[in-house]
C-alpha positions as CSV (number, residue, x, y, z in Angstrom):
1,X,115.3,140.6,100.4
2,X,113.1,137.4,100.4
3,X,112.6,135.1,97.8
4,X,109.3,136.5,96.8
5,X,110.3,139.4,96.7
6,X,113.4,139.1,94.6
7,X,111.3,137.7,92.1
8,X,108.2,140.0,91.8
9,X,111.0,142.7,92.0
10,X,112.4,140.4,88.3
11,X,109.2,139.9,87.1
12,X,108.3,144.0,87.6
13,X,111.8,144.8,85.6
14,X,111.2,142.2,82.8
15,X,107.4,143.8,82.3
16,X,109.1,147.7,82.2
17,X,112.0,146.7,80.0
18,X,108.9,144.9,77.4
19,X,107.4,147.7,77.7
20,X,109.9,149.8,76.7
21,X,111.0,148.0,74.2
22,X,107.3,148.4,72.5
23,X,107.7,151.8,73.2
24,X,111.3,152.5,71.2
25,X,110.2,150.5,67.9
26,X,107.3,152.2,67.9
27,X,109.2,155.7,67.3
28,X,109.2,156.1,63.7
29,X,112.7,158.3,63.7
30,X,114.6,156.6,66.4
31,X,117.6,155.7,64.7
32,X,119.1,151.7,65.8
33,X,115.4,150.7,66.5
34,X,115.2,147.0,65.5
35,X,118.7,146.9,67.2
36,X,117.3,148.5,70.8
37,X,114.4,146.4,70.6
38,X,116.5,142.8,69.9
39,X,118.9,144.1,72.6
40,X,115.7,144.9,75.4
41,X,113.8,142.1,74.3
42,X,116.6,140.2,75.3
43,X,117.4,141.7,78.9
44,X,113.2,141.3,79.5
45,X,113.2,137.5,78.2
46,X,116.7,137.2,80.5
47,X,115.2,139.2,83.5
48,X,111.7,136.5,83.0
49,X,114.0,133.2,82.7
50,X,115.7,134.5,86.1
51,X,112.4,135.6,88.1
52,X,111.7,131.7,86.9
53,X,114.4,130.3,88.7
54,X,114.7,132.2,91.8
């Protein structure tokens, strides 16, 4: 896998796990939501920080 592509392959992952972290605090019953969305914020910052290396 090239370079480039290694890190539009991160920077495709980081956007999905954002979005999906939007998507879980935004369930009004979904039990641990301010947990999930700390914990997949997290992996989507981590996922951005190593798209930005690579």
């Amino acid at each position: 896998m090239s370079r480039k592509a290694r890190c539009q392959h991160l920077l495709e992952e980081s956007g999905h796990s954002a979005l999906s972290t939007i998507e879980i605090y935004n369930k009004p019953g979904f039990k641990f939501r301010e947990e999930s969305f700390f914990i997949l914020m997290v992996d989507a910052w981590k996922l951005l920080l190593k798209a930005s290396i690579f």
